[in-house]
C-alpha positions in Angstrom: -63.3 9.4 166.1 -66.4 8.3 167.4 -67.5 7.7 170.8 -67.2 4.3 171.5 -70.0 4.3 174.3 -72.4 5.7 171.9 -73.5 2.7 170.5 -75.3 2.5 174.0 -77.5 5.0 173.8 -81.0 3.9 174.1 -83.1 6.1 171.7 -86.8 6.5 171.1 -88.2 4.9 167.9 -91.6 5.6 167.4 -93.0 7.6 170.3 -96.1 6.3 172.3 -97.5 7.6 175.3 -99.8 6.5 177.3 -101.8 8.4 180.5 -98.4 10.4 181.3 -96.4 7.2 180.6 -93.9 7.2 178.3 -93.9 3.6 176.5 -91.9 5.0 173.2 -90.5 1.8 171.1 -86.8 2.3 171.6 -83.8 0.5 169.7 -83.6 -1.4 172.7 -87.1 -2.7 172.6 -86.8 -3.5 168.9 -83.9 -5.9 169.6 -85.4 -7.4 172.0 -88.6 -8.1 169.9 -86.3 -9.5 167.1 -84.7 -11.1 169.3 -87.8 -13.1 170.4 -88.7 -13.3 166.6 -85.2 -14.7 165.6 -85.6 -17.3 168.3 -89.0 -18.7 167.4 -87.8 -18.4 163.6 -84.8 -20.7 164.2 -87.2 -23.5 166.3 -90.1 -23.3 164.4 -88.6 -23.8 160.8 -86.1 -26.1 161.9 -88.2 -28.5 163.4 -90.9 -28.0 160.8 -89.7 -30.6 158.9 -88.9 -32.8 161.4 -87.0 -36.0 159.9 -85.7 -39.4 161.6 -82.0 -38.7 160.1 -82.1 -34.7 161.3 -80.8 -32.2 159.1 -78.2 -29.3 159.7 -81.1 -27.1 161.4 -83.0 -29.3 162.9 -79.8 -30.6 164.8 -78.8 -27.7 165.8 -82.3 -27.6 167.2 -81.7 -30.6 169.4 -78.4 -30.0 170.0 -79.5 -26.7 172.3 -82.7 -28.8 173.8 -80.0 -31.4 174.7 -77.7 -29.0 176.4 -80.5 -27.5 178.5 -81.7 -30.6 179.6 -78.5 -31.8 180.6 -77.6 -29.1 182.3 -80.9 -28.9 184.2 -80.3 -32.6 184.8 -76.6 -32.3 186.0 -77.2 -29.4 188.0 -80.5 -29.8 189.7 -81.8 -33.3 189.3 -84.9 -34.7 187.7 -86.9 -32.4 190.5 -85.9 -29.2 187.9 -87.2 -30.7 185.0 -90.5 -28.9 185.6 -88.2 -25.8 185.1 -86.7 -26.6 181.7 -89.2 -24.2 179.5 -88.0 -21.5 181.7 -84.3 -22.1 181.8 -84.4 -22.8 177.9 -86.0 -19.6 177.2 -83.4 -17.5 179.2 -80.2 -19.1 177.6 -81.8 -18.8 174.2 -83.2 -15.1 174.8 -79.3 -14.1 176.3 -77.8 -16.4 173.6 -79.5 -14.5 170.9 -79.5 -11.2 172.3 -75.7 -11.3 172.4 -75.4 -12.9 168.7 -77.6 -10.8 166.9 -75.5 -7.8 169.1 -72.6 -8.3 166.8 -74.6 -7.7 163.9 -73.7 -4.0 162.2 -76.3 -1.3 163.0 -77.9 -3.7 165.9 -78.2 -2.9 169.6 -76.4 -5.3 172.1 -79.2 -4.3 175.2 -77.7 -7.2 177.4 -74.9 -4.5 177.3 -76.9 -2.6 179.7 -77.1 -3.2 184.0 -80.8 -2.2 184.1 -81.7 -5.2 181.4 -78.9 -7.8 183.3 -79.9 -6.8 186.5 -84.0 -7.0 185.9 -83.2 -10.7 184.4 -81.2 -11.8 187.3 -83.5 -9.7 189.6 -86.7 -11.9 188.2 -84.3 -15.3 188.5 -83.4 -14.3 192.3 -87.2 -13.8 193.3 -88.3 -16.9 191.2 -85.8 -19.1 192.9 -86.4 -18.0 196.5 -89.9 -18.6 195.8 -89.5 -21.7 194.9 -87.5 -22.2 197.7 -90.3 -21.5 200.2 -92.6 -23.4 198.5 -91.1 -26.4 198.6 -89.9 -26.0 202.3 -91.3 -23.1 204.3 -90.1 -21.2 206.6 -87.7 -24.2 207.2 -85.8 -22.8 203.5 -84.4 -19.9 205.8 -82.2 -22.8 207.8 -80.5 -22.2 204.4 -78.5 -18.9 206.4 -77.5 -21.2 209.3 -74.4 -23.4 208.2 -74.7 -27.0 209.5 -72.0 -28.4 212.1 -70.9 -24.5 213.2 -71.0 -23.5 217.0 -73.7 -21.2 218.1 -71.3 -18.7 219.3 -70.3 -18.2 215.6 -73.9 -18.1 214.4 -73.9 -13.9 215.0 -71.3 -13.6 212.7 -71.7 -16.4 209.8 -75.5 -15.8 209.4 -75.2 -12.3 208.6 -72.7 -13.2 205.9 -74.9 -16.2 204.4 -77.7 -13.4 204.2 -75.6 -11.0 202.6 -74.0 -13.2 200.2 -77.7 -14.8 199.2 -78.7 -11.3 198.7 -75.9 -10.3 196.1 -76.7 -12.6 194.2 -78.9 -10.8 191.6 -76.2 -8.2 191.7 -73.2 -10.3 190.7 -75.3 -12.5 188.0 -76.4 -9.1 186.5 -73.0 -7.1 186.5 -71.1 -10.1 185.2 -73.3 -10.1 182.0 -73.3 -6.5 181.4 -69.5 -5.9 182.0 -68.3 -8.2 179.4 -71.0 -7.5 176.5 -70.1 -3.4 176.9 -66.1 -4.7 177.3 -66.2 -6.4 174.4 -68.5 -4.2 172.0 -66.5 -0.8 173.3 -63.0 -2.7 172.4 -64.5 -3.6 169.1 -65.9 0.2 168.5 -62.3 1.5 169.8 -60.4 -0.2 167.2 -62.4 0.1 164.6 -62.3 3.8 165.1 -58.5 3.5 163.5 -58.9 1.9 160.5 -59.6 4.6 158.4 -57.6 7.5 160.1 -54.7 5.2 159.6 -54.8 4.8 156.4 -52.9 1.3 154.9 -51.8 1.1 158.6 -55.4 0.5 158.9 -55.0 -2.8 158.4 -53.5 -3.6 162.0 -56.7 -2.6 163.7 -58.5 -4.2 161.6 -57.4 -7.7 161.9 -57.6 -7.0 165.7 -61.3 -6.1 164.9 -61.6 -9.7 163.4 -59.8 -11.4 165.9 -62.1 -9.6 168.8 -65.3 -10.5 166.4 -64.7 -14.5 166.8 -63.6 -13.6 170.6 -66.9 -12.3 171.2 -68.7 -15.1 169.6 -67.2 -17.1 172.3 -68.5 -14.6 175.0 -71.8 -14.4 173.3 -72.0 -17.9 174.0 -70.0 -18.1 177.0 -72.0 -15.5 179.2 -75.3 -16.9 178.4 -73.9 -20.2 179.3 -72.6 -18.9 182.9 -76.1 -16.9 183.2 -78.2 -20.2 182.9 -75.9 -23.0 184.8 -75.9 -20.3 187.8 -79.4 -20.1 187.5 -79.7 -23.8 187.7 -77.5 -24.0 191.0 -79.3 -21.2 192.6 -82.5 -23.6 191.7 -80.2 -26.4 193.7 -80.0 -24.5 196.5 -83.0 -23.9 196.6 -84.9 -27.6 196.2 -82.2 -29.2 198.0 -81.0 -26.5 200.6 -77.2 -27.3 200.0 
């Protein structure tokens, strides 16, 4: 039977280096560069031939620039609007990433921490940025709880800090641990359908059943990714 964490395994394509750098084109970087090319694909044509009663692509279309912006809107206010480019392009890029995942012979690399966590590492920067910008060094009154006694401060501040800062390491691991659940569960039973024979056929329809499972978690973690993103953006325009 085959590993079932091999499918993992980040290997060199075409090898490049440059001044004692190794930038080798790995199956990771060629899924993320279709991933990019399956996203501009899908809005480009579909809105190419843009029509007053929309058709089945073109809806779609609008259907995922309407759930952004609503989200943004529901989440943030009209003060993240400005932000809507950026939190479209991250749920499309995680949406995709995990879709085109599923795909046999493809490479799921939201399955891997050091992708999740860079992501939510660039969100967590990004929103504390914004953060001070729009308030100053009055953002870090964001640590100090309103209506507690100072004697409690010592405590509770330290806490508020430490939760801020684990942020980019809950936003990243929750990603990552549910892509590799799901495509090693997949790889595990699929393992068993031909060792077993016609018994195969057990494993197999657990296969299918995980397959439409993990559409729903394709969906569902890019969903989580980009409304926490959007209430870390709340936080920090509105220091709630």
């Amino acid at each position: 039977m085959a590993n079932p964490l091999e499918q993992f395994t980040i290997k060199p394509l075409i090898d490049i280096q440059m001044g004692g750098i190794d930038a080798s084109l790995t199956n990771a970087g060629l899924a993320m560069v279709a991933t990019v090319v399956a996203i501009t694909a899908f809005l480009v044509l579909s809105m190419r031939g843009r029509a007053l009663v929309p058709g089945r692509w073109q809806s779609m279309a609008e259907l995922s620039y309407e759930f952004i912006a609503g989200m943004i809107r529901d989440n943030v206010g009209s003060e993240g609007r400005k932000f809507f480019p950026f939190i479209f392009s991250l749920f499309m890029f995680i949406l995709f990433a995990n879709l085109l995942g599923l795909l046999p012979y493809s490479f799921t690399f939201t399955s891997h921490i050091v992708v999740t966590f860079a992501m939510a590492l660039f969100v967590f920067l990004g929103v504390t940025l914004v953060g001070i910008a729009h308030h100053g060094l009055h953002f870090f009154s964001f640590f100090v709880p309103s209506g507690v006694p100072a004697v409690m401060l010592p405590l509770l501040v330290p806490i508020e800090i430490l939760s801020y800062l684990s942020r980019p390491l809950s936003l990243s691991i929750r990603l990552f641990a549910n892509m590799m659940a799901g495509h090693t569960m997949m790889k595990v039973f699929a393992g068993f359908i031909v060792p077993l024979g016609v018994a195969g056929i057990l494993p197999l329809g657990v296969d299918v059943l995980l397959t439409g499972f993990e559409l729903l978690v394709a969906f569902l973690q890019a969903y989580v990714f980009t409304v926490l993103t959007c209430l870390y953006l709340n936080d920090a325009i509105h220091l709630h």
